[in-house]
Each structure stands twice: as C-alpha cells, then as structure tokens.
C-alpha positions as CSV (number, residue, x, y, z in Angstrom):
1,X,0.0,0.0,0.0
2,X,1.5,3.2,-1.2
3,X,0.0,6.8,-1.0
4,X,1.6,10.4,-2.0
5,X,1.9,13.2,0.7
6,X,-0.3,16.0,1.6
7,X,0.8,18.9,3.3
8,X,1.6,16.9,6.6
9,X,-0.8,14.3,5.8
10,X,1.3,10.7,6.5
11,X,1.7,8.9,3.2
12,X,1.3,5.0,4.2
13,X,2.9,1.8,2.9
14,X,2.3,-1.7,4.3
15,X,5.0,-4.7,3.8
16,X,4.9,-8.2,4.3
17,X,7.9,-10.0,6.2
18,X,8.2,-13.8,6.6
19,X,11.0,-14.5,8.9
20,X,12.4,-18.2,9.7
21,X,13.6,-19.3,13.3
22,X,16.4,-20.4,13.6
23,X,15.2,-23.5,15.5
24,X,11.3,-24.8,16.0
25,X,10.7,-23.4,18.7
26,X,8.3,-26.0,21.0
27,X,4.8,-24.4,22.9
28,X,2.3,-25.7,24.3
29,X,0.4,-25.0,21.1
30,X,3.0,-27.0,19.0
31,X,6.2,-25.8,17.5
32,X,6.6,-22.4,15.8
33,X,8.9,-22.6,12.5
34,X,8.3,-18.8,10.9
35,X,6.5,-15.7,11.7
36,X,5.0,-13.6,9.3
37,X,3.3,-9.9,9.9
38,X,2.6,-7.3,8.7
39,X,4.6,-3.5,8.6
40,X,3.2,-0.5,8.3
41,X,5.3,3.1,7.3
42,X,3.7,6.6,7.6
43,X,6.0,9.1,5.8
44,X,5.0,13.4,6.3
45,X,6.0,15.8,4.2
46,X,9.7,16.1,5.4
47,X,10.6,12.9,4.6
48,X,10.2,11.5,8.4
49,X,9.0,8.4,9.0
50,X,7.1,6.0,11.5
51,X,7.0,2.4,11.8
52,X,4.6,0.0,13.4
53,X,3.7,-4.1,13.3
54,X,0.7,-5.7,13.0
55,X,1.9,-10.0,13.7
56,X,-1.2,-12.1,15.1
57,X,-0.9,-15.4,16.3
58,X,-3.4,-18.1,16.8
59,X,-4.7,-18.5,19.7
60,X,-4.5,-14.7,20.4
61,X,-7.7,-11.5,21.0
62,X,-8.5,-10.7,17.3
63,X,-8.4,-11.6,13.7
64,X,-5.7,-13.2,11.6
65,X,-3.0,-12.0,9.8
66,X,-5.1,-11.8,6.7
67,X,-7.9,-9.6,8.4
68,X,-5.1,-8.1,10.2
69,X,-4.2,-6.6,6.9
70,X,-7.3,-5.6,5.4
71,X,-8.2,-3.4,8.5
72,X,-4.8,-1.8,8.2
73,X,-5.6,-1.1,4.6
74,X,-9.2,0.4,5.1
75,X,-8.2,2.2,7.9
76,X,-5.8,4.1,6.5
77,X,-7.5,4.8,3.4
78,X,-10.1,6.6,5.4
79,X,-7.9,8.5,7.6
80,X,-8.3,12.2,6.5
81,X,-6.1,15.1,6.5
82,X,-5.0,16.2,9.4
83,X,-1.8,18.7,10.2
84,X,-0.1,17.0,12.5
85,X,-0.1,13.0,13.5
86,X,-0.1,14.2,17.4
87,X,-3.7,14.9,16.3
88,X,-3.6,11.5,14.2
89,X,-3.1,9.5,17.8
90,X,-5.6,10.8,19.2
91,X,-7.8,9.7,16.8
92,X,-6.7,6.2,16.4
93,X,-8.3,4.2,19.2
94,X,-12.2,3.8,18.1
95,X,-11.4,2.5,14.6
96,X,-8.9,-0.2,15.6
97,X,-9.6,-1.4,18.8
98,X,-11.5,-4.6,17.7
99,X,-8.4,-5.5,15.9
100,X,-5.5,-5.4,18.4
101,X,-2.6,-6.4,16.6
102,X,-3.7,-3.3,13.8
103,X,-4.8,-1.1,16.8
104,X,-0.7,-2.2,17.3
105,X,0.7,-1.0,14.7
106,X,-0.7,2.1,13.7
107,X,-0.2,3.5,17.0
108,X,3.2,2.5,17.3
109,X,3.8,3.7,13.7
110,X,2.5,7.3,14.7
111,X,4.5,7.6,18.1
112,X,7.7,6.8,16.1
113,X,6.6,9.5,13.6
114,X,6.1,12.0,16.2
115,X,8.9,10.9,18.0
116,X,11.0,11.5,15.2
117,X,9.8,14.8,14.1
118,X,10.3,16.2,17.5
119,X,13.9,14.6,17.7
120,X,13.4,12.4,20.9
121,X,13.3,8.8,21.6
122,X,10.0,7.2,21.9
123,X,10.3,6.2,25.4
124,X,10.5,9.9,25.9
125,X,7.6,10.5,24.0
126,X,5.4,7.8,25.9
127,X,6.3,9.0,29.2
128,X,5.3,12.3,28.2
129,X,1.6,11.6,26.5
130,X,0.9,9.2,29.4
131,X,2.0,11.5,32.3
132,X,4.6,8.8,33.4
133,X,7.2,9.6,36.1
134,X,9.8,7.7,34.2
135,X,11.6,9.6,31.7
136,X,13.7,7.1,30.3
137,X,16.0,8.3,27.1
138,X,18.2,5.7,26.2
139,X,20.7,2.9,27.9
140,X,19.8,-0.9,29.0
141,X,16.2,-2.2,29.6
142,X,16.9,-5.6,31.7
143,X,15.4,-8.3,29.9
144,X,15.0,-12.6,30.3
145,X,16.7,-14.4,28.2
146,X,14.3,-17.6,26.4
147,X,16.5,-20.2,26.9
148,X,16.4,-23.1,24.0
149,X,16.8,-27.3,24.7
150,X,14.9,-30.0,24.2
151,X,17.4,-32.3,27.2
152,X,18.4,-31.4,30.3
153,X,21.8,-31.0,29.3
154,X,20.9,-28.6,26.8
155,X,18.6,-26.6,28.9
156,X,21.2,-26.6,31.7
157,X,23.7,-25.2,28.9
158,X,21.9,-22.6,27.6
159,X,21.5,-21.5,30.9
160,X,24.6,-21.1,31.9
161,X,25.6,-19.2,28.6
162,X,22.6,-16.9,29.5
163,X,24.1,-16.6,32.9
164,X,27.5,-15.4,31.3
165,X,26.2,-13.3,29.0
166,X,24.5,-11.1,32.1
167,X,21.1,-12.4,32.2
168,X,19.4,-12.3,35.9
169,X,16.5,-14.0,34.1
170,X,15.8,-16.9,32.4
171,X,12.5,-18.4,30.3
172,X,11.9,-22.2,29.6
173,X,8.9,-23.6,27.9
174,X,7.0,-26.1,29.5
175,X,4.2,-28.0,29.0
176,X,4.6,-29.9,25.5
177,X,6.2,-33.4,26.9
178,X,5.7,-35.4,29.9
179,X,6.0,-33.7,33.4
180,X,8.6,-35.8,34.5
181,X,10.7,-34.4,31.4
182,X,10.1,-30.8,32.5
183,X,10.8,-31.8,35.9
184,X,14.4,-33.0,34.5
185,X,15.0,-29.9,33.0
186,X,13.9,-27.4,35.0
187,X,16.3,-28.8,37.8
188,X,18.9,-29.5,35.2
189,X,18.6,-25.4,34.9
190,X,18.8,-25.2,38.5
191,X,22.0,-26.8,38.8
192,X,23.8,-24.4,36.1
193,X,22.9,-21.2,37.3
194,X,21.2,-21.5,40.7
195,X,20.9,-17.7,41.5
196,X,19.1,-16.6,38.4
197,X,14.9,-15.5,38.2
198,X,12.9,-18.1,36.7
199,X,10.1,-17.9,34.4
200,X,8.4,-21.1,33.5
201,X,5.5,-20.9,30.3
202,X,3.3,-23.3,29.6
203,X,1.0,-22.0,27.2
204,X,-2.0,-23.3,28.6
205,X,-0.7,-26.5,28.1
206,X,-1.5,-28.6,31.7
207,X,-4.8,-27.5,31.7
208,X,-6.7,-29.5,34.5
209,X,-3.5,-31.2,35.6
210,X,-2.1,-27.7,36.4
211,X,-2.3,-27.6,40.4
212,X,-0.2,-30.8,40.1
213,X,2.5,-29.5,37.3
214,X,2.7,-26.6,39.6
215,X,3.3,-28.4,42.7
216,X,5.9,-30.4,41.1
217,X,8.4,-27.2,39.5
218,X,7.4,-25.0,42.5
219,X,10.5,-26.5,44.6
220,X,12.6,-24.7,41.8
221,X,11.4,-21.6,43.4
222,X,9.8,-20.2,39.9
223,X,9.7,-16.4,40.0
224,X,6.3,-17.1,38.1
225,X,4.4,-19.8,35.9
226,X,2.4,-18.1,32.6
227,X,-0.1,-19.9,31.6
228,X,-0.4,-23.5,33.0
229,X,-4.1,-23.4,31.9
230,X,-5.9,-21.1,29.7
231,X,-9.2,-18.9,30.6
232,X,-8.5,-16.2,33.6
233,X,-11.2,-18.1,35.8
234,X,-8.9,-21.3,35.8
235,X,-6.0,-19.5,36.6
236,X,-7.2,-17.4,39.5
237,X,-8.7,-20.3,41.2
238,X,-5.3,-22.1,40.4
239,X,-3.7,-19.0,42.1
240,X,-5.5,-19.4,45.0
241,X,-4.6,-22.8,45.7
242,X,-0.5,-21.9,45.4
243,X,1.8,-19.3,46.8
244,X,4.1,-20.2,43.4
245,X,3.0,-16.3,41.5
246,X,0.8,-17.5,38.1
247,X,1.2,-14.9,35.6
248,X,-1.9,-14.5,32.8
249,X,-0.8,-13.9,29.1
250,X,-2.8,-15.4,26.3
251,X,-5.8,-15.1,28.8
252,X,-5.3,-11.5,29.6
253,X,-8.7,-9.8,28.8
254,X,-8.7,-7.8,25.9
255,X,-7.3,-4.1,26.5
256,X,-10.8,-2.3,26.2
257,X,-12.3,-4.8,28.5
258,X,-9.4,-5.0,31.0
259,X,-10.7,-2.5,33.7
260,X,-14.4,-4.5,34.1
261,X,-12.3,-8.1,35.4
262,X,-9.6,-5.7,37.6
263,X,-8.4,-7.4,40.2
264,X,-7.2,-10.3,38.2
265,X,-6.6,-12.2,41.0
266,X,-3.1,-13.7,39.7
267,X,0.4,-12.8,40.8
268,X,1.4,-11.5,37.4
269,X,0.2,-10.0,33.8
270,X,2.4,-9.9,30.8
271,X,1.5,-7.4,28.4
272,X,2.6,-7.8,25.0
273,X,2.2,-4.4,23.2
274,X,2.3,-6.1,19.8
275,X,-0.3,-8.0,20.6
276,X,-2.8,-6.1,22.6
277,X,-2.8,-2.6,21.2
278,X,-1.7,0.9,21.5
279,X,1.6,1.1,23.2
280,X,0.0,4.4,25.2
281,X,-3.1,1.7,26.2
282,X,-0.7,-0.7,27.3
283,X,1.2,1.8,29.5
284,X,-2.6,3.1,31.0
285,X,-3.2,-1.1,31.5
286,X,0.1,-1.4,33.4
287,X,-0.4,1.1,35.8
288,X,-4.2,-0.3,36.3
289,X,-2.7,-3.9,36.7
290,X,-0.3,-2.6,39.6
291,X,-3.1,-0.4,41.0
292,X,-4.9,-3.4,41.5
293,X,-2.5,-5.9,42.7
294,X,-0.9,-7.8,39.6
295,X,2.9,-7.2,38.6
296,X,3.3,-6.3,35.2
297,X,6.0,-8.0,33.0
298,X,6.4,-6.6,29.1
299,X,6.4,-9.4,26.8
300,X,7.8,-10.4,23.2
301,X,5.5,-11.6,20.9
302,X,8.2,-13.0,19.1
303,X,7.9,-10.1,16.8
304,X,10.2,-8.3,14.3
305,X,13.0,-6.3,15.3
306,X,10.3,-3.5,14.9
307,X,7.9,-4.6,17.6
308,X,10.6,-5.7,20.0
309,X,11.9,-2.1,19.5
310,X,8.3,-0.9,20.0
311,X,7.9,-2.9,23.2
312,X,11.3,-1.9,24.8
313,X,10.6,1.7,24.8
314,X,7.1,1.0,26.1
315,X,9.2,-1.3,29.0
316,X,11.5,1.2,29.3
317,X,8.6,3.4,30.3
318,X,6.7,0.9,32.7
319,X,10.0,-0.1,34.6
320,X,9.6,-3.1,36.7
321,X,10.8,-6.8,36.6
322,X,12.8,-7.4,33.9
323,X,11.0,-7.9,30.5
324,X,10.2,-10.8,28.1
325,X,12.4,-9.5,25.5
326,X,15.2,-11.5,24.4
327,X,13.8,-13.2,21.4
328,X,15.4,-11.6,18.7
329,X,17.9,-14.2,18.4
330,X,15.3,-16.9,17.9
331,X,15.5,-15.4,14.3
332,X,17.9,-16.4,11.2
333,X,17.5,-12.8,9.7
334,X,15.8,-9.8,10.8
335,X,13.7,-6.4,9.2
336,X,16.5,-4.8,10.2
337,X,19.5,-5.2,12.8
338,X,17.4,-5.6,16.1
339,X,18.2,-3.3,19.2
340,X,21.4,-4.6,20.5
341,X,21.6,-7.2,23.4
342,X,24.7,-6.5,26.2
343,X,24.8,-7.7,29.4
344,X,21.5,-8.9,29.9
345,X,19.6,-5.8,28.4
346,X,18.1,-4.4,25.2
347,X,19.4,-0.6,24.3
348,X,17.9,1.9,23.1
349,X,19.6,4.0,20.8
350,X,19.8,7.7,21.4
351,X,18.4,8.6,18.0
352,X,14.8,9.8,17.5
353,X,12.0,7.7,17.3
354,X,12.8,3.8,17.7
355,X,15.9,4.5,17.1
356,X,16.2,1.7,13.9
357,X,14.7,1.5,10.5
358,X,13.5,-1.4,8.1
359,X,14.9,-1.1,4.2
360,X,12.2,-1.3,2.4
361,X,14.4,-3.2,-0.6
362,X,14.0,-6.6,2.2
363,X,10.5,-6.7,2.5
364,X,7.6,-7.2,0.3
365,X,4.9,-4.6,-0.4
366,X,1.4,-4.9,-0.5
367,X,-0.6,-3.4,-3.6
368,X,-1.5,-0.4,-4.0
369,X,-4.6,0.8,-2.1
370,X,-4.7,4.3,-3.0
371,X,-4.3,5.5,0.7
C-alpha cells in the first residue's frame, strides 16, 4: 500500500515480512517454525517516517494476519487530512480497537513518527503523553533471556551461557512433553545457574493437571508460571490454591475490557504491546494492573525487530521486573538489525523515534490501495 503526501498528511505503505527461526521453537500449542506480519510506514512531508507491526498469532484476542491486513488497509484509506499525527493519535483508538494487533501498529507507527519529528526517543515521548514519572532516554532495559533445549543437558547449557552473558532471568517452555521431562529440565537449569529469576511458560498447556504440574516445579522456586491453563477463571482459582506467582498472558482480557475483570486475581500480567494494542493503552493497563495488585512484565510476541523495538521503549517506560524480551535471536534474519543485546539488556539507541529503521528493498509490499 502506497500513497503520496499532503501537506503533513502521513503517506502510508504496508510490507509483508516472513522470517524463519532459527530452530522450531516447541509451545504448548506445537512448534513455531516462521512468523509472518505485517509493517506498516507513515512518511509526512519532510521525509520523516514512523513504523509499526501488525503479527497475530493463533490463539490470540483478534483476527488473523489476513484480516489483520485488510483493517490496516481500510483504515488508512479513510484516515483524512489532518496537520499533525499528534492529532492522528488521538484519533486512532475507536477504529482499531476490535483488531488489536492493527490497533498495534498504527499507534506504534504514529509515536515513532512524532517521536521522530520532534527529535526524541519514543520512550521519551510515551512518558510524556501518558504522564509517566519515568523519563527514560536511552541505555539498557533488563530483559530474560528464552532459553532453548529439548534435554536437560541442553537446557542446563543454555542457561549457563545466559548466565554469562548477564542475564538475571531466564525463560523455559514447558508444558509440551511429559511432566517428568520438564521436571528433568527445569532442575537440570537449576543446577547451572542456581541464582538466576525463573520464568516457566506453559501456554495453557496442563490444563486440568495444572495444580499438580505446579506443585511439582514450584520446589525450583519459579519467580512465576504463565499460563499453566488457559481462561483467567482457571487460573485465578489455580492462584489461590498456590503461593508459586501465576502470571496471565494469552488469557489477559482484551485491553478495552481489561478494567471490568480488575483485580485479576493472579500474581502476574504480561502485556505484550504487539499484541494487545496501542503502546499508550498498554502503559494506561500497566499502571491499572499494579493499582490493583498484579505485577506487570512486558512481553515479546516473538515479533520483528520493529515490535521488540516498540515494546522496549514501552518497557522502558513501565519499569519493573525485567522484560520478556530477548527473542530476537530466535531469528535467522531480521527487518533490520534488532536493538542490541549486552549484558543482559536491550538498548535503546539515542536517536529519535525507535531508534532503527527497516529497508524497504528486504520486504515485500502490498498493492496499492490508493491511501
């Protein structure tokens, strides 16, 4: 999708990306091989330019990648003139909101614009438009590392290579084998690098033999489990019966319904901006979820290098435990060259906006929709 310019009207493309893992990468869902989404690039006048990601996955609040696209597309050809996309952003909520992965990426794509425009970062710009005490600029936002391995000695491995490369926190997936098998790992992790967090994610996967999958890892002291059942019901009674902190993901309420089911009545929410919405929404949902009792982890949705960006100015921004971020290296190639990874952090770059920029030359755009 292609449009011309006018007066500060943004001009908007939309790209296609396919990206490989580098490995499968097991869930409790089944193993994920490639992910594929959607980009979207607003362009004003002066040649500045914002970028956002639209990157469903099954299972997930909303429609698919295909419907994903089609809302971007009729969205943005009935978006009209106006001077300045401050304005835009304010506007961008009631049309999107029923598709969360678009509502995504168009008001990431505007931030970065704006951002850019008025030369700052867009953590700096998100901490302004939602009042936030933290004014973060650039430097390290501390991150988990998803560790990789299918045996114990693997897991344990990868651990310790995540241990020595900074990371405080680690990520194993769980769920999708026997429980003794997860068991074996989990303590095989234990062993390498003792004094790390833990995260352990199911996907849903245990569902009613949850309290007992629980029970079993909780001796690995497990600085939360996401997910060991799906529906928010299950997993604040399944709270209630353990002091082990269950953390909600893929059952998280939708964004615009969030505030009518507050308290969630689990230890933990991760909130995914590429996933759930707005990146300014999911900042106003963070500070609900902590108002309320819930800690508040931002997560990868195992995005582009555009999304991750997206989400580690919006963690940047929240502050708290460290995020789910450290997925980038799951891929074989990238959008662009991710945010870099030191010491058990992402970096934001100094530069304005997300500080990074897809070539258009890598990616494949979508025809012309007269936007």
């Amino acid at each position: 999708m292609t449009g011309e310019c006018a007066g500060d009207r943004p001009a908007a493309s939309l790209y296609t990306y396919a990206l490989a893992l580098r490995d499968p990468l097991s869930t409790g869902r089944g193993p994920l091989t490639h992910r594929r989404g959607v980009l979207v690039c607003l362009r004003d006048a002066r040649g500045h330019e914002g970028w956002g990601e639209a990157a469903p996955l099954r299972g997930w609040h909303g429609p698919d990648l295909m419907t994903t696209s089609e809302v971007l597309a009729r969205w943005l050809r009935s978006v009209a003139p106006i001077d300045h996309p401050e304005a835009l952003i304010r506007h961008v909520d009631a049309g999107l909101r029923a598709a969360p992965c678009a509502w995504a990426a168009i008001g990431g794509a505007l931030a970065d614009l704006e951002a850019r425009r008025r030369g700052i970062t867009l953590a700096a710009l998100l901490a302004e438009m939602t009042s936030s005490a933290r004014v973060p600029s650039s430097g390290p936002v501390a991150t988990a590392a998803l560790l990789e391995g299918e045996t114990p000695p693997a897991v344990a491995g990868a651990a310790a290579a995540a241990r020595a490369a900074g990371f405080g926190t680690v990520k194993l997936k769980v769920g999708n084998r026997p429980l003794a098998e997860d068991v074996a790992r989990v303590a095989a992790l234990r062993d390498a690098a003792p004094d790390v967090a833990l995260r352990l994610d199911a996907n849903g996967a245990w569902g009613s033999e949850a309290s007992d999958a629980v029970a079993a890892l909780g001796r690995f002291e497990p600085e939360l489990v996401e997910e060991p059942c799906h529906g928010l019901e299950a997993l604040r009674a399944l709270q209630g019966r353990t002091p082990v902190p269950i953390a909600v993901d893929e059952s998280l309420p939708a964004l615009v319904d969030l505030q009518h089911h507050l308290p969630l009545g689990v230890g933990v929410a991760v909130l995914k901006p590429s996933a759930l919405g707005d990146p300014r929404a999911v900042l106003r949902a963070a500070v609900a979820l902590r108002e309320s009792g819930s800690a508040v982890v931002i997560g990868s949705f195992l995005e582009s290098a555009v999304g991750l960006a997206t989400a580690t100015h919006v963690a940047a921004v929240a502050g708290g435990p460290a995020a789910g971020l450290g997925t980038a290296a799951l891929l074989v190639e990238d959008v662009c060259a991710p945010l870099p990874v030191r010491d058990g952090g992402l970096w934001l770059s100094p530069r304005p906006g997300l500080g990074l920029t897809p070539d258009p030359g890598r990616l494949t755009a979508l025809d012309d929709t007269g936007a």
